[in-house]
C-alpha positions in Angstrom: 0.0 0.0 0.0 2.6 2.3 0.4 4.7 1.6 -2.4 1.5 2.4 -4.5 1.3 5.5 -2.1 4.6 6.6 -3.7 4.4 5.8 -7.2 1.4 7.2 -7.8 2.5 11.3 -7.1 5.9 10.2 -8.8 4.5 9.4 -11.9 1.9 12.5 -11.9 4.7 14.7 -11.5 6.8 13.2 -14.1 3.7 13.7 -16.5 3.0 17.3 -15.6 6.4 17.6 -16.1 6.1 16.2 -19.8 3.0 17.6 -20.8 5.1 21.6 -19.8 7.9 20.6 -21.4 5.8 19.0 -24.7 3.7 22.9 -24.7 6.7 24.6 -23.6 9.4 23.0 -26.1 7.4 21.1 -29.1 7.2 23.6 -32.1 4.1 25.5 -32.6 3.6 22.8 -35.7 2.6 20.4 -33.5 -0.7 19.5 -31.7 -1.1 21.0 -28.7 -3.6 21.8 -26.4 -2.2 25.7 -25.3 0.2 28.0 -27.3 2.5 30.3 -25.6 3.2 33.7 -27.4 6.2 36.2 -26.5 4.7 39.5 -26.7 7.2 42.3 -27.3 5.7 46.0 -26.5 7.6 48.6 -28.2 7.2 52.6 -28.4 4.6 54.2 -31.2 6.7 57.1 -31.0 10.1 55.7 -31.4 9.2 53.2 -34.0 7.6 56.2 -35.7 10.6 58.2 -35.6 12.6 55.2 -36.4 10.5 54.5 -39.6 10.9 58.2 -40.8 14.5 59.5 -40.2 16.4 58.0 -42.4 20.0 57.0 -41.9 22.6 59.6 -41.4 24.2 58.0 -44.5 21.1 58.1 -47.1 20.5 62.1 -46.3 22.3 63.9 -49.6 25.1 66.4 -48.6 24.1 69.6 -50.1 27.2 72.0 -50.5 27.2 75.5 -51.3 29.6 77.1 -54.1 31.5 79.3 -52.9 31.0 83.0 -53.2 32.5 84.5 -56.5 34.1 87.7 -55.2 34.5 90.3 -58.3 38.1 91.7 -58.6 38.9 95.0 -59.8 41.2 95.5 -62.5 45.0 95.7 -61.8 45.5 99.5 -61.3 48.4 100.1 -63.6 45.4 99.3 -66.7 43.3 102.4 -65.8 46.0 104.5 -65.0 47.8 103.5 -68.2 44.4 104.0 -69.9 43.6 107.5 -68.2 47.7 109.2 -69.3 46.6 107.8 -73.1 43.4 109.7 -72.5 44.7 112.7 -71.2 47.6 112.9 -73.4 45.6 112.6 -76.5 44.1 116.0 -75.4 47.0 117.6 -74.3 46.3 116.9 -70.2 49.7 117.6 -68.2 50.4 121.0 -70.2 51.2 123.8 -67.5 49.3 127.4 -67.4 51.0 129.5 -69.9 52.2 126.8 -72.2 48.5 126.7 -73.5 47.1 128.0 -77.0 45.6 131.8 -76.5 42.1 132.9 -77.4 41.2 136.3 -77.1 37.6 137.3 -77.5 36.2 140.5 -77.8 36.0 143.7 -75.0 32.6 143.2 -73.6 30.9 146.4 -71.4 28.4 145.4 -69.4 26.2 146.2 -67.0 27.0 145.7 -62.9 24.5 144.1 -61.0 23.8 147.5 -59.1 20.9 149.2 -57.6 19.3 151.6 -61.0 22.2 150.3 -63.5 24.8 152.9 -63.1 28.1 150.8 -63.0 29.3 149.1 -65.5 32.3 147.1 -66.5 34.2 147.0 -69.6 36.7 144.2 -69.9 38.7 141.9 -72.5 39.0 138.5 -71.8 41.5 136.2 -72.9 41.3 132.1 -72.4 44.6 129.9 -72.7 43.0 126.8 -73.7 44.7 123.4 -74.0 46.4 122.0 -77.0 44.6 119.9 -78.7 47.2 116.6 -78.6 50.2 116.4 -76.4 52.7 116.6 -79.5 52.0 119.8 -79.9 54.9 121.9 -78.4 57.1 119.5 -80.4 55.8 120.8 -83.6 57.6 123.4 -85.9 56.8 126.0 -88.1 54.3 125.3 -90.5 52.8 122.0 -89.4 52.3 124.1 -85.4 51.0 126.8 -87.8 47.9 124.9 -88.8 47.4 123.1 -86.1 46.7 125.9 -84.1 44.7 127.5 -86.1 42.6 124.4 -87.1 42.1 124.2 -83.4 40.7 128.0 -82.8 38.9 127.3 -86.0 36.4 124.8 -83.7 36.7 127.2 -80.7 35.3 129.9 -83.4 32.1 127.2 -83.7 31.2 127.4 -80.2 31.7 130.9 -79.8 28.3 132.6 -79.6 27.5 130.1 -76.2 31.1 131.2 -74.9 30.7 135.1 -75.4 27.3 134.9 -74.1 28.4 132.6 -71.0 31.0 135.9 -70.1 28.7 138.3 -71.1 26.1 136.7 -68.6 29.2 136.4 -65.5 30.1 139.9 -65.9 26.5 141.5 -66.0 25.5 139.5 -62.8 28.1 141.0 -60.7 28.2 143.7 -58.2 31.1 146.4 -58.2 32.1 144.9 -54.4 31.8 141.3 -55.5 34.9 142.3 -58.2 36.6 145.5 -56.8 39.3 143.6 -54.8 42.1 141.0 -56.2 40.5 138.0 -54.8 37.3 138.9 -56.4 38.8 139.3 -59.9 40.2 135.5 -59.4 37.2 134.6 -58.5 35.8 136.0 -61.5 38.2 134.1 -63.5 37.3 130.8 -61.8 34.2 131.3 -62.9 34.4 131.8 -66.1 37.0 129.1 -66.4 34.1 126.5 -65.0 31.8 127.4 -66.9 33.3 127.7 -70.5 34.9 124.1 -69.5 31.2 122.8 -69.2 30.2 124.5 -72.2 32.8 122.5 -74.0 32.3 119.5 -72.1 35.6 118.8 -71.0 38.4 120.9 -69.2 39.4 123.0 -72.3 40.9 125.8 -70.5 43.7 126.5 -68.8 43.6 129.9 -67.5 41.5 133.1 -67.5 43.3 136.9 -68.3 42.1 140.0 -68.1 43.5 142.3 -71.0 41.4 144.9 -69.8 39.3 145.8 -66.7 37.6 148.6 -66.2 34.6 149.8 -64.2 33.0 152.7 -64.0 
């Protein structure tokens, strides 16, 4: 009786013991009369973000060309280029060494209260030569080229004598009485036959004559 006592609990464990492992072990092919499943709980968010970003090494490297900085040209070109311009129209020629012009005496009217001033004066402009190898012509040949050049002065005359005529009669006696207001004067009328021409023709301003009354 007690042997059978013994055998009995031995032999229902052993079969528990069987039937777990058989459930536990056996592939999921097999009959059984339970499956166990594994569930693995992952992050929404994570797998998410996991399924959008890609991989640092599939994202395209974008590079930027670099900036093309603009140079400016080398500065012996332009000042090379501005000599042959002002050498071609005699630039670099000194006051006195210019070609003269005289114009005509001119009285005009002062700028004074009733009109009873006036100023009679002869102007006389030194303008440049017109090419830079001028002084080193002779006879002749410096002949003609001078008076080809006062020839298209002569052409622009009328604006130039009424240009002067215009600075003279808008002047008071005090505004050209002293020395400084005579140079002044001459400034003057050295501007603004140089715009008249549209480039700085003339060298100097002289009076040949200057008087008011």
């Amino acid at each position: 009786m007690k042997i059978v006592m013994i055998v009995v609990p031995v032999v229902l464990a052993l079969f528990l013991a069987g039937f777990l492992a058989y459930h536990l072990l056996a592939p999921d092919t097999l009959p059984k009369l339970f499956y166990f499943r594994v569930i693995q709980q992952t992050t929404p968010a994570l797998d998410a973000q996991a399924a959008v970003v890609p991989p640092a090494y599939a994202q395209p490297v974008v590079t930027q060309p670099a900036p093309v900085v603009p140079t400016a040209p080398p500065a012996t070109q332009a000042t090379h280029a501005n000599s042959a311009t002002q050498a071609s129209f005699g630039y670099g020629v000194e006051e006195g060494d210019g070609i003269m012009y005289p114009l005509d005496s001119k009285a005009v009217n002062l700028a004074e209260p009733g009109g009873l001033r006036y100023l009679q004066a002869t102007v006389v402009l030194e303008f440049r030569p017109p090419t830079a190898d001028y002084h080193s012509l002779a006879g002749e040949e410096k002949v003609k080229a001078e008076e080809e050049f006062k020839k298209s002065i002569d052409e622009r005359r009328p604006k130039i004598d009424d240009l002067i005529v215009g600075i003279l009669s808008s002047k008071t006696f005090k505004e050209i009485a002293t020395l400084e207001g005579k140079q002044k004067l001459k400034e003057q009328i050295k501007a603004g036959v140089n715009e008249t021409l549209g480039y700085p023709a003339v060298l100097n301003v002289y009076f040949t004559e200057f008087i008011v009354q």
